[in-house]
C-alpha positions, 0 to 999 in steps of 0.5 A, a space after each residue: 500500500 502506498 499511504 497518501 496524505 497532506 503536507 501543509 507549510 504553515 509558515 506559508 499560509 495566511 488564511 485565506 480560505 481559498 482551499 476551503 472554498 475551493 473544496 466546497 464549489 468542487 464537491 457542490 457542498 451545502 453552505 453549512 458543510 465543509 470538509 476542509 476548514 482553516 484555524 485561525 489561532 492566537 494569543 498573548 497578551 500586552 504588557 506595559 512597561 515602567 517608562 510607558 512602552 507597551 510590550 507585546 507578546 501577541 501571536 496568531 496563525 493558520 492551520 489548515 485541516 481536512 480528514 488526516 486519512 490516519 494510519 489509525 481511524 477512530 472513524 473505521 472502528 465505531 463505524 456499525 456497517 463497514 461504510 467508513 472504510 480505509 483504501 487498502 490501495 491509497 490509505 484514504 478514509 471514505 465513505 460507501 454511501 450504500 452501506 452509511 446508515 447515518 448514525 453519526 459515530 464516526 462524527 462523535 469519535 473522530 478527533 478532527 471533527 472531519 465526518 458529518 452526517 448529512 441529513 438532507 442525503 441521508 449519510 455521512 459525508 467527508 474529504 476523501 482525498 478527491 480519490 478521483 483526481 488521485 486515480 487520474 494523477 492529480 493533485 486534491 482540488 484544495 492543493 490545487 488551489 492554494 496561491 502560496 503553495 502552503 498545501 501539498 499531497 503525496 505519498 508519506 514516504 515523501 511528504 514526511 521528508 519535510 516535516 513532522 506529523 501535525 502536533 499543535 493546537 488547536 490540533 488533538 495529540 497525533 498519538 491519538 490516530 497518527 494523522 497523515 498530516 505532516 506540517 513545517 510549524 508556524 513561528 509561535 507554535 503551541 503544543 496540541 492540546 490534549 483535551 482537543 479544546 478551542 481554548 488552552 492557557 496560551 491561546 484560542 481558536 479565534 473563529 471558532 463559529 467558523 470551525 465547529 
């Protein structure tokens, strides 16, 4: 099996959301459905100084997430009926709407928030590494569109050369599914939060309305 996954450059990003909105006009998502989404994290504070100066020690930056395609789901192993499944071929997480009976388990044990269960079709719904465009050697529409190249895919063999598995917050610890996410860290990187939370002692999720 040759396991493919994301490489993300966050000292490129600035969180434009374009392949956010790229994925939803690709896969012709509702407007309350979104398989990737960008984290705008921050923090700090400003402290003012015995002669009057103000010294900051502010800090903001962008990660951007979809399914990780982990080496090992949470997804797959709840699932009741087999429909969340990992390519034995690829390593990308899918689902097989035929057998999806929308329960939502896999929504509630996914760390990464990446299922959904789609009411108004019946299933839950999620990235699959645009397994079509891989099948015809094409690189996932969201990498297609990044204007500053923060975004790659490719095999793991490949892409870990460049990076680390994403451990920062407001990411949940890779150890918990080893996600097929690999990162070059932001400037002011914060470790990942145990507990997944939008909120820790260093920072927050600033847009958490958008993400949730």
């Amino acid at each position: 099996m040759t396991q493919y996954g994301f490489h993300f450059n966050a000292k490129r990003c600035t969180g434009c959301k374009t392949c956010q909105l790229a994925c939803k006009d690709y896969k012709n998502l509702a407007d309350d459905v979104s398989f990737r989404k960008v984290y705008e994290y921050g923090g700090g504070a400003c402290a003012t100084n015995a002669d009057g100066t103000v010294s900051p020690t502010t800090f903001t930056y962008y990660v951007s997430v979809s399914c990780q395609h982990c080496d090992n789901p949470a997804c797959t192993k709840v699932c009741p009926t087999g429909a969340m499944h990992k390519d034995a071929e690829t390593g990308l997480v899918s689902v097989d709407e035929s057998k999806c009976i929308g329960c939502g388990y896999c929504h509630m044990a996914c760390p990464y928030n990446a299922p959904k269960v789609d009411r108004s079709v019946g299933h839950s719904v999620k990235c699959d590494g645009c397994k079509d465009r891989v099948a015809e050697g094409k690189n996932p529409i969201c990498v297609e569109a990044c204007p500053l190249r923060a975004l790659e895919f490719g095999s793991v063999s490949e892409i870990s050369s460049n990076g680390d598995r994403a451990d920062i917050a407001p990411l949940p610890r890779k150890s918990i599914t080893d996600p097929n996410l690999y990162i070059v860290e932001p400037n002011h990187a914060q470790p990942s939060d145990a507990n997944n939370g939008l909120r820790s002692a260093d920072g927050m999720v600033q847009n958490y309305l958008e993400v949730l």
